[in-house]
C-alpha positions as CSV (number, residue, x, y, z in Angstrom):
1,X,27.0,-178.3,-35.1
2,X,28.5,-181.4,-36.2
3,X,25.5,-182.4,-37.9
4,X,24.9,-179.4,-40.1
5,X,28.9,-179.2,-40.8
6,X,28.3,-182.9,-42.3
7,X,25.2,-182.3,-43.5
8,X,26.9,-179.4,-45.6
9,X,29.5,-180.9,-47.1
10,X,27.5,-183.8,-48.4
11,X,24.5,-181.9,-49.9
12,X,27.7,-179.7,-51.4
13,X,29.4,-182.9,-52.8
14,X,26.0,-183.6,-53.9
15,X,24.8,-180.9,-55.7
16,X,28.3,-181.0,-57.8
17,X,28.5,-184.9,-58.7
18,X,25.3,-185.8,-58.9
19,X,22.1,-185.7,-61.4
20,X,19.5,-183.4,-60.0
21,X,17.4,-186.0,-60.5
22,X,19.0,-187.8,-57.7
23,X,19.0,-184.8,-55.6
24,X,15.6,-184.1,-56.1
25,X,15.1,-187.8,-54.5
26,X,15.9,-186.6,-50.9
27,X,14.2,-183.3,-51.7
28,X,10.3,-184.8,-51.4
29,X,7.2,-185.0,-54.1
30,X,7.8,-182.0,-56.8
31,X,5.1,-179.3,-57.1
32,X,3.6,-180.1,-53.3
33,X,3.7,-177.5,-50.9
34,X,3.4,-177.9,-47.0
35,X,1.0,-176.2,-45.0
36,X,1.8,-172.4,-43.8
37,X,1.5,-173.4,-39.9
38,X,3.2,-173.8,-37.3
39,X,3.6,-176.1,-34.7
40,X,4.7,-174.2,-31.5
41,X,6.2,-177.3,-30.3
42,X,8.7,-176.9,-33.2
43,X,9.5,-173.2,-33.7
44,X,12.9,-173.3,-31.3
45,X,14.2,-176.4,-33.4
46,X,13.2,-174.6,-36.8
47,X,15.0,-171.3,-35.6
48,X,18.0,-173.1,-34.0
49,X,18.8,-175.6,-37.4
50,X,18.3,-172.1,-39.6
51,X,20.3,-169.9,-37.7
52,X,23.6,-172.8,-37.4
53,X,23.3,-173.6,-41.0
54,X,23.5,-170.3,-42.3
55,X,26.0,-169.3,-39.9
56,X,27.9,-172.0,-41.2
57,X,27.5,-171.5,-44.2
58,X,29.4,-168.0,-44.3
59,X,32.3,-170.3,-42.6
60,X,32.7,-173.7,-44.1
61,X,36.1,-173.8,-46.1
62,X,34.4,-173.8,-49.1
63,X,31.7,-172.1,-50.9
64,X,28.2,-172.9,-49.3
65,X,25.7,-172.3,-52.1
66,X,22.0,-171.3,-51.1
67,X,20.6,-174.7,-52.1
68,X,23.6,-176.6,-50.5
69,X,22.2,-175.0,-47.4
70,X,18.5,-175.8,-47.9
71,X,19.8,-179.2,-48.4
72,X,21.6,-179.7,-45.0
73,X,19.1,-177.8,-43.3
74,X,16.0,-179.7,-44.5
75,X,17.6,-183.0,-43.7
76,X,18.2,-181.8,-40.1
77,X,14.6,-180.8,-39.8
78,X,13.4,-184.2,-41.7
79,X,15.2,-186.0,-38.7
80,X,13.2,-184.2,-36.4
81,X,10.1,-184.8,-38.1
82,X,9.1,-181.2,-39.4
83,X,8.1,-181.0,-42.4
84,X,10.0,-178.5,-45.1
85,X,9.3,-176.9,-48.7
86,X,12.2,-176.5,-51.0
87,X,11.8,-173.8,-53.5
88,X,13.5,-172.9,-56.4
89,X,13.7,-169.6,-58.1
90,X,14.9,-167.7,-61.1
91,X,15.2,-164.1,-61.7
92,X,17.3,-161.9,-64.1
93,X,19.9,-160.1,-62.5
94,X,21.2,-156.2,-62.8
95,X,23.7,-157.4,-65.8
96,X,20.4,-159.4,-67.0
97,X,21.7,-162.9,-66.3
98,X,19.5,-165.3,-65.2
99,X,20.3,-165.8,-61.7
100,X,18.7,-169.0,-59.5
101,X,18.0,-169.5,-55.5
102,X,16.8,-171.7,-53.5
103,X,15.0,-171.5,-50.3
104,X,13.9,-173.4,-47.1
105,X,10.4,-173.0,-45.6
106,X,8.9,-175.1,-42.3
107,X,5.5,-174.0,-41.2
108,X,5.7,-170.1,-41.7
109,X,9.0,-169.4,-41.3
110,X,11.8,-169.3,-44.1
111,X,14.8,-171.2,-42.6
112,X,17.2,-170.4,-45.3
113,X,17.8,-168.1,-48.6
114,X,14.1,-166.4,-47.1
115,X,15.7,-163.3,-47.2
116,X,16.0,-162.3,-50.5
117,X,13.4,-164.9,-52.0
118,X,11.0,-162.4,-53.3
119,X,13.1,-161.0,-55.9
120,X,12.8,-164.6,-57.4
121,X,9.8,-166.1,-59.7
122,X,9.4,-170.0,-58.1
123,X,9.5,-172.4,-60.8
124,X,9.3,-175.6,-58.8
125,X,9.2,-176.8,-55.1
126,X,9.2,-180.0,-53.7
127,X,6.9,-180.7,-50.1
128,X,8.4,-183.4,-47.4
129,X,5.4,-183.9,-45.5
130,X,6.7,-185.3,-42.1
131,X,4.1,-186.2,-39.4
């Protein structure tokens, strides 16, 4: 839990002070996806890292965005050598803003933001390949 609390609060820190294009350093290569499979070996890791950040992230004392999250939680999996998509999405909202998200995918399973990420038209991703 320590991890992802750190984790958190540096992709947060991050994410405001930085360029993206720094960010996108630690993301992986832009417009690569990795593979939709699993690796049964890795599925408790994948649902145990998902699960604590986003738990977290409705309790960190400060607000923990949907691509702060990704961040932190890709990281986590990167250590343990699974490899992650980050994607980003746009769509425009009820009040027609244009609202973003970003998302969190490991084999098949979304680890974070998944939930809602099909209201959302991807407009770029960016593939760690870990092996």
């Amino acid at each position: 839990m320590a991890e992802a609390l750190f984790l958190m609060a540096l992709a947060r820190v991050a994410v405001l002070t930085l360029p993206f294009r720094w960010v996108a350093k630690v993301l992986g290569k832009q417009a690569e996806q990795t593979p939709f499979e699993d690796n049964p070996t890795q599925l408790d890791q994948i649902r145990r890292i998902g699960s604590m950040v986003r738990r977290l992230g409705r309790h960190v004392p400060w607000t923990s965005k949907c691509l702060d999250q990704a961040i932190a939680a890709k990281i986590m999996l990167g250590r343990r050598r699974i490899s992650t998509t980050v994607y980003f999405g746009v769509e425009n909202d009820r009040q027609g803003q244009l609202a973003a998200h970003a998302w969190l995918r490991a084999g098949t399973k979304y680890v974070t933001g998944g939930d809602i990420r099909r209201r959302f038209a991807v407009i770029n991703m960016f593939a760690d390949h870990r092996a």
